[in-house]
Every structure is written in C-alpha cells, then in structure tokens.
N, C-alpha and C positions, 0 to 999 in steps of 0.2 A: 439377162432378164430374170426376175423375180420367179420363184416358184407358184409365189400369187397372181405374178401379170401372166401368164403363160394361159394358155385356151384350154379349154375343158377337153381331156381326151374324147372320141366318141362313145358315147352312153354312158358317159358320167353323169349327165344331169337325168337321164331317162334312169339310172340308179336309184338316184335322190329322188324321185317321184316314186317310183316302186315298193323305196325303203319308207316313205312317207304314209302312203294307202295301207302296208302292211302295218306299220303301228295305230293309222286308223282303223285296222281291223280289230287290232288286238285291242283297243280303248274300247269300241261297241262289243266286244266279246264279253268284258271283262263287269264291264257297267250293266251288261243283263245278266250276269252270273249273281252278282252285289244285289242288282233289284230283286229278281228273284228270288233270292236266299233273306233278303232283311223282310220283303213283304209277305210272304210264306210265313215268317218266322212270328213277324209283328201279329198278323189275323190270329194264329194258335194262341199265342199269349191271350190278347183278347178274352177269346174265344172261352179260353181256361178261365178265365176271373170272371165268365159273365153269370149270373144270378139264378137266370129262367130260360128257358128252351126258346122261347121270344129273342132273347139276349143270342143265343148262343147262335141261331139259324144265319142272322146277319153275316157273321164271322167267319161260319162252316161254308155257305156260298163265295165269299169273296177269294177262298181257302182254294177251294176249287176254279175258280177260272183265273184266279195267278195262274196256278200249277198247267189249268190246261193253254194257260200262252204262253206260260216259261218255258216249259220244254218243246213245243219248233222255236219256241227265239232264240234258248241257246245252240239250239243244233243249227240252225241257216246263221246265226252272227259266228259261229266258230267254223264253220262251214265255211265262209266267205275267207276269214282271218287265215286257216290252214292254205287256203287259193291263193290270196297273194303274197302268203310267206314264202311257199315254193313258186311262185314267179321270183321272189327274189331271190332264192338262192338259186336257181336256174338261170340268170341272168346275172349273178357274180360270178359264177363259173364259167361263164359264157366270153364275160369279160378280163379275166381274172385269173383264170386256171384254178379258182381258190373260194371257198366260200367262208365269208365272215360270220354272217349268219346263222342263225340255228343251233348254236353253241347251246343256247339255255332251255333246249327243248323238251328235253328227258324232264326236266324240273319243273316248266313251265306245262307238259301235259299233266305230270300226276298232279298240279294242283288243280288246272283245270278239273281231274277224274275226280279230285278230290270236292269240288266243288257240285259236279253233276249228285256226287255219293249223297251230300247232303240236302239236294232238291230232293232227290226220288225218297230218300227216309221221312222227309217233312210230308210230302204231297202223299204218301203211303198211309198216311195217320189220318188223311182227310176224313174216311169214311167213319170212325168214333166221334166225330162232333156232327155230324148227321143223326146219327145213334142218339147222341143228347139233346138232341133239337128233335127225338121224335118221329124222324123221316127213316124210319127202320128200313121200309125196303128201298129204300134209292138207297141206303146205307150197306145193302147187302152186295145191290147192283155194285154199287163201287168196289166195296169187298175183293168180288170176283176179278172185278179189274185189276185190281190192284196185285192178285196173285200173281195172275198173266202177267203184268209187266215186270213183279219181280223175278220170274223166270228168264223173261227177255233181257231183263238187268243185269243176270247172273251171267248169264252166256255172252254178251257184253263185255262185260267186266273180264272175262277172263281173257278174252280176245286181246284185249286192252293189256291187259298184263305180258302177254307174248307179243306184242305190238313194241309195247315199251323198253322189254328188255333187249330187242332187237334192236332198238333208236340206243341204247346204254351201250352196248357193244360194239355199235356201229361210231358210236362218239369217240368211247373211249382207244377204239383202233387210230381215228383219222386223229387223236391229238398224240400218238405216240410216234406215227409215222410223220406229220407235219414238219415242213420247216418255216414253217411263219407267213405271214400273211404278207401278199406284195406290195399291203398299204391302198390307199385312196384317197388322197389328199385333195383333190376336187371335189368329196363329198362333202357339201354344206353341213347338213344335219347330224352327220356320225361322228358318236362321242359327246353332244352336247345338251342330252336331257336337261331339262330345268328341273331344278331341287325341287321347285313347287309339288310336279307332277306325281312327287316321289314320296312328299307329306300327304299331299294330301291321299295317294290310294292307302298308303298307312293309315291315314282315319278312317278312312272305308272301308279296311280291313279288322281294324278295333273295333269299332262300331258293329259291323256283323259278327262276332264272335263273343261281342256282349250280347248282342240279341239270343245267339243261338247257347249262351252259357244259362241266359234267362227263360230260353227255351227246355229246358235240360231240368231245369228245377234247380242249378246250382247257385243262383244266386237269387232274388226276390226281388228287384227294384218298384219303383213305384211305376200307375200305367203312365205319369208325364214323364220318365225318366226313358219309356219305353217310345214314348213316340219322338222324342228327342235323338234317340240314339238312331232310329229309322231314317229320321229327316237328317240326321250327319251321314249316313250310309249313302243317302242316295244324294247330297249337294256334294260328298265328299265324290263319289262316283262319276258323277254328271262333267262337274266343273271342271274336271280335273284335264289338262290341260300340257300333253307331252308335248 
C-alpha cells in the first residue's frame, strides 16, 4: 500500500486543524498590526498638511481613537495567535516527541515588538495635533498619559528583551542537541504556503514603510499617493490569503 493510501495516524488531522487556526491567528495578528500602523500613520500625514486648526482637529480625533482601538486589538489578536501557537506546539510534542513549530519565533516576536515600537511612538505624538487644533488642555490631558504609558512601555520592553533572549537560547540549544524532525507526511497543509500569500504581505509591508518613511519627513509624496499607498497596506493585509 501506498504511503498515500495508508489512514491518517491518530491526531494527524486534529494537527492540521490546529496548525491551521494558528496561522489564522497569526494572519488577524498580523493585518491589525498593518492597519494600525498605515492608519496612525495616514491621519498624521494629513493632519501635517492641513491649513487651519479646523483642518487639523478632523485628523487629531481620528488619530486618537485608531490608537485607542489599536492597542486592545493588537494585544487580544496576539493574545489569541500566542494561544494557539502553543496548543500547537504542545500537541506536536504530544504526538511526536518533537516540535516543528516555533522555529521562527525569536524573529517573528521582535518584529511583532518591533511593530508594537512603532504604534506607541505614532499614538505618543497624538497630543501635538490637539495642540494645533487648539484643544490645549485635553492636549495636556493626553500629555500626561502618554508619560504614564511610556513608563509602562519601558518596563515592557525590557521584560520583552529578557523574554526574548531566553526563547534565543532556548532555540539555539534545542537546534544543536536535535536530531531531526520524525516527519509528518499526513499533514495536508505543511510546507505548502501559496506564493501569493507571500507577495502580497510583501506589499503590505512596502506599503507601510512608505507611509511611515512619509511619516518621518524622509520622503514628500503627494496626499493621493498617500492614500493609495494606505488602501495597498490594508487590501494587501486583508486579502492576503495563506
């Protein structure tokens, strides 16, 4: 009998559903980190080119209640994403003696950290376009806040870094002690990304690093070139389709 005709060990297929849920985790992780960060970025541009305190107030609001949905969406979509990456690697080991899993973690958190880095310095500037629009003290109010949570950010962050080097350590042991993975040739879905999935977060990775180089003052584009490069961030985001 064929390797193909042969029945599914048990919990092969309950793998592939596991390994399946965890890259829908990581696609809704990944697509509010992308929105987040292009619409943040888009409102300031704006916000920057607009005329009169009229102008500017539009911008500075929408500025603020991104920031204040961005951040519980990306903490509960990463939240969830982290939940059922460790069901699956608790469930290869289970089955397996061996986890395949979580190889790209160490790399795949600092960009997420690196991703959080760049909400909280966007969402930190809110309160200067308040300022220009006039609303001084709800500008101040924010201010404050925004101290406080860089302090909360700092201690964060550092946590994060002793977190991280612990996952590097802990990687780089288990690939030097390894002797290879036992294989799982009844999993449907592993190993077979579609290249699509792989251009397209590439544009939605281009795309937000234009915004945020336009954010930066490093480059000038025009504002239709700006809201073009948002609506690729987030069709690139959206559609994208592992």
């Amino acid at each position: 009998m064929l390797l193909t005709e042969m029945a599914s060990p048990p919990g092969a297929k309950e793998m592939a559903r596991l390994r399946e849920r965890a890259r829908a985790g990581r696609r809704g992780a990944f697509v509010a980190l992308v929105a987040s960060i292009s619409l943040l970025a888009t409102a300031q541009l704006i916000a920057d080119r607009a005329a009169t305190r009229e102008q500017v107030l539009p911008q500075a609001l929408l500025s603020l209640g991104v920031f204040a949905v961005a951040v519980p969406a990306l903490a509960l979509t990463q939240v969830v994403w982290g939940v059922r990456a460790r069901m699956v690697r608790r469930r290869e080991h289970e089955l397996y003696a061996f986890v395949r899993s979580g190889r790209a973690r160490p790399l795949t958190r600092l960009a997420v950290a690196a991703g959080w880095t760049v909400t909280l310095l966007l969402g930190w500037t809110v309160p200067r376009f308040f300022r220009e629009a006039a609303w001084y003290t709800f500008a101040d109010v924010l201010a404050w806040t925004v101290e406080v949570l860089s302090v909360v950010s700092v201690a964060a962050g550092v946590l994060f870094l002793l977190l991280w080097a612990r996952d590097v350590a802990g990687a780089v042991t288990r690939a030097l002690r390894s002797g290879g993975s036992p294989g799982d040739p009844w999993d449907p879905g592993l190993g077979t990304r579609p290249r699509k999935g792989a251009v397209l977060w590439t544009g939605a990775v281009v795309a937000v690093v234009a915004l945020l180089g336009a954010r930066a003052h490093l480059w000038e584009p025009a504002t239709g070139t700006v809201y073009v490069l948002l609506a690729a961030a987030l069709v690139c985001g959206v559609v994208t389709d592992e």
